[in-house]
C-alpha positions as a Markdown table, in Angstrom:
| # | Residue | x | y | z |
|---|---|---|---|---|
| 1 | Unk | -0.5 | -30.7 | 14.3 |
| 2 | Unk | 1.9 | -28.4 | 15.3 |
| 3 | Unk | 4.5 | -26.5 | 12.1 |
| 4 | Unk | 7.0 | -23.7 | 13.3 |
| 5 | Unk | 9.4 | -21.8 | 10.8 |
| 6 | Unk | 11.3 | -18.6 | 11.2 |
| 7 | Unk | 11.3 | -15.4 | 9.2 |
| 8 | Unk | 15.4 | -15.7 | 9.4 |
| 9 | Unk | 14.6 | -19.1 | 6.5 |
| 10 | Unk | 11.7 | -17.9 | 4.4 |
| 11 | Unk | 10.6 | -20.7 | 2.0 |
| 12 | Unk | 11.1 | -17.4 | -0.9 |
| 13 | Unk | 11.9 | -14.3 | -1.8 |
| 14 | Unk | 10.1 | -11.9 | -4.2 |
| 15 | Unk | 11.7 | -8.8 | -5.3 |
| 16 | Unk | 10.3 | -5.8 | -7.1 |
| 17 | Unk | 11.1 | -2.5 | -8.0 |
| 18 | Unk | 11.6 | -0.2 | -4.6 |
| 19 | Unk | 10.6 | -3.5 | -2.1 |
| 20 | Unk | 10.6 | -7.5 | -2.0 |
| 21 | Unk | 8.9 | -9.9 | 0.3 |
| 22 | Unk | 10.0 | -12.7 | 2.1 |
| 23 | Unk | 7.5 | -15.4 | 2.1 |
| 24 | Unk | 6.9 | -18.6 | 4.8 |
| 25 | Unk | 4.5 | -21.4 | 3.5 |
| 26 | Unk | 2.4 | -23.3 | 6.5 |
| 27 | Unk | -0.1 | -25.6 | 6.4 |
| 28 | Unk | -3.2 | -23.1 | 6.6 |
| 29 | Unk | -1.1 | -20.2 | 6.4 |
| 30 | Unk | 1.2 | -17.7 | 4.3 |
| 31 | Unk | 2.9 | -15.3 | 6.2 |
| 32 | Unk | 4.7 | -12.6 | 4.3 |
| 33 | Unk | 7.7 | -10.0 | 5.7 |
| 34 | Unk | 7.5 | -7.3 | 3.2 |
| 35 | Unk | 9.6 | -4.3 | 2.7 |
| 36 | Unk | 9.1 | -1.2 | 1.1 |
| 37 | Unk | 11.6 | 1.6 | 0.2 |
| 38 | Unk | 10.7 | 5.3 | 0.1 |
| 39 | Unk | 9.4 | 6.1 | -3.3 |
| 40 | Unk | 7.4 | 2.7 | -3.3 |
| 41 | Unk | 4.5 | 3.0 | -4.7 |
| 42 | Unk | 2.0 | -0.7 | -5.5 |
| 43 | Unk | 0.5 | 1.2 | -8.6 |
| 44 | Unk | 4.0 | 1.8 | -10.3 |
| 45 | Unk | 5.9 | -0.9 | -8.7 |
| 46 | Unk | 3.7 | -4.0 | -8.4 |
| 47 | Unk | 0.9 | -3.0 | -10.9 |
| 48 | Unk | 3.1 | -3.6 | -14.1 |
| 49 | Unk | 3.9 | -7.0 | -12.8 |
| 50 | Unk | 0.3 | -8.2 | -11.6 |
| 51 | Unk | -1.2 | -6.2 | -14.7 |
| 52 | Unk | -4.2 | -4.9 | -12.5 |
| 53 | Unk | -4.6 | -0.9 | -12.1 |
| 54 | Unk | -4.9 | -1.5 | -8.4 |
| 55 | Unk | -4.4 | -3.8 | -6.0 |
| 56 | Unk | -6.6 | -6.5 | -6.3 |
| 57 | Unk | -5.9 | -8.8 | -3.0 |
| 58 | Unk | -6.9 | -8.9 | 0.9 |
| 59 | Unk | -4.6 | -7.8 | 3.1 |
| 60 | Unk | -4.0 | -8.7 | 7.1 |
| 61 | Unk | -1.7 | -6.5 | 8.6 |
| 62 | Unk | 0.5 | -5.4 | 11.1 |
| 63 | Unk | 3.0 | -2.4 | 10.4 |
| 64 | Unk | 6.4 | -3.3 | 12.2 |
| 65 | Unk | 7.9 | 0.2 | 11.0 |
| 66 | Unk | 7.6 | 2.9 | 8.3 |
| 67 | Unk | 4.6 | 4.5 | 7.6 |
| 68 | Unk | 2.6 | 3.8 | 4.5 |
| 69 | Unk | -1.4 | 5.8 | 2.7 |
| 70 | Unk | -3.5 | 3.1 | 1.8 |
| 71 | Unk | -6.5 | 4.3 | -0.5 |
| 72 | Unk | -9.0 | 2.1 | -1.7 |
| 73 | Unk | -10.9 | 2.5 | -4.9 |
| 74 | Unk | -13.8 | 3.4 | -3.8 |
| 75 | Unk | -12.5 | 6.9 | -2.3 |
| 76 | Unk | -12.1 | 5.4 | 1.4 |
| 77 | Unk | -8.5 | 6.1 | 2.6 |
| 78 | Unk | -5.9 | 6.2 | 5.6 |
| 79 | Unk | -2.4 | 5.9 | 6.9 |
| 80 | Unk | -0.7 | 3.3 | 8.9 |
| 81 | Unk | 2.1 | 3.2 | 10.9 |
| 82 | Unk | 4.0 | 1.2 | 13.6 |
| 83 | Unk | 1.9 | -1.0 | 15.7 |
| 84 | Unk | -1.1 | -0.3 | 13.6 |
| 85 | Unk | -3.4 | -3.6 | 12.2 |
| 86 | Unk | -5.2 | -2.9 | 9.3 |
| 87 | Unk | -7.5 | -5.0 | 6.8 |
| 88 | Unk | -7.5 | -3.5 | 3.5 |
| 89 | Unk | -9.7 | -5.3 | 0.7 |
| 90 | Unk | -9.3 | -5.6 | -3.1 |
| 91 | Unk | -9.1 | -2.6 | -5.0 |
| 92 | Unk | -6.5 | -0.8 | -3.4 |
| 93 | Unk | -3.4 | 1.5 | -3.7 |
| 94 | Unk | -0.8 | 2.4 | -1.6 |
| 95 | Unk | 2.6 | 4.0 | -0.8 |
| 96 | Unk | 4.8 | 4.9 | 1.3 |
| 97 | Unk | 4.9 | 8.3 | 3.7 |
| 98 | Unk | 8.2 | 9.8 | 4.6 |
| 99 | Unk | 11.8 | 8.8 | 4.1 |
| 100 | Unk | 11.5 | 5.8 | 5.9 |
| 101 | Unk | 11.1 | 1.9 | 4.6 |
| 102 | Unk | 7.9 | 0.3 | 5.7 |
| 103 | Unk | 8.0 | -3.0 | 6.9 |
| 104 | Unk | 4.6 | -4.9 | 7.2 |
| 105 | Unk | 3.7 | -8.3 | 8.4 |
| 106 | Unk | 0.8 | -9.8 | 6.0 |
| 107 | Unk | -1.3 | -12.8 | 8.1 |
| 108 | Unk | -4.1 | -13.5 | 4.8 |
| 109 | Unk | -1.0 | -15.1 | 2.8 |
| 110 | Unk | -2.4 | -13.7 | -0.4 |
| 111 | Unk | 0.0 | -11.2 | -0.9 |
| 112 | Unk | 3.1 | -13.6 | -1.5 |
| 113 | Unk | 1.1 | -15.5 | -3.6 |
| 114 | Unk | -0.2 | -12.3 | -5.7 |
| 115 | Unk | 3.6 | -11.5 | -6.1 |
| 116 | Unk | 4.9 | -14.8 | -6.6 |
| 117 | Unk | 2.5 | -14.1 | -10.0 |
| 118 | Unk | 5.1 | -11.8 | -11.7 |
């Protein structure tokens, strides 16, 4: 089997307050392209729309630019920034550092779906 798409055609587009995502659907796969403003922050703009406190999903990544804090519920915490891969499980905030937008490749698929929720 072999699929190929491009992230210049994404199968959809989430938008939320500060940020959207651009979503590709493969077989075995979600890949999401998502970008965050400055001033984004998951707790106050994807929390009202997923109606959790914190983020609740598993996250593969790979920071393309931007810098973002990721702190996870249970105190642990760190920042990311261009060319860093990170795994981040559920129970999670984050936001983003500096006056730059963060733009963040997610391999576990899980986020577009997450968002596609509100």
């Amino acid at each position: 089997m072999l699929e190929v798409k491009t992230v210049e055609k994404p199968d959809e587009r989430r938008d939320f307050p500060r940020g959207h995502l651009e979503a590709l659907h493969l077989t075995g796969l979600d890949f999401a392209v998502a970008t965050f403003e400055p001033g984004w922050r998951w707790s106050e703009s994807v929390g009202p729309i997923a109606g959790t406190e914190s983020c609740m999903v598993h996250h593969n990544g790979y920071v393309v630019q931007g810098r973002m804090h990721l702190r996870m519920d249970d105190g642990g915490e760190s920042e990311v920034g261009p060319g860093d891969v990170f795994v981040c499980g559920p129970g999670h905030d984050a936001w983003v550092v500096g006056d730059e937008q963060a733009v963040v490749f997610d391999f576990a698929g899980t986020m577009a779906k997450e968002y596609a929720k509100g």
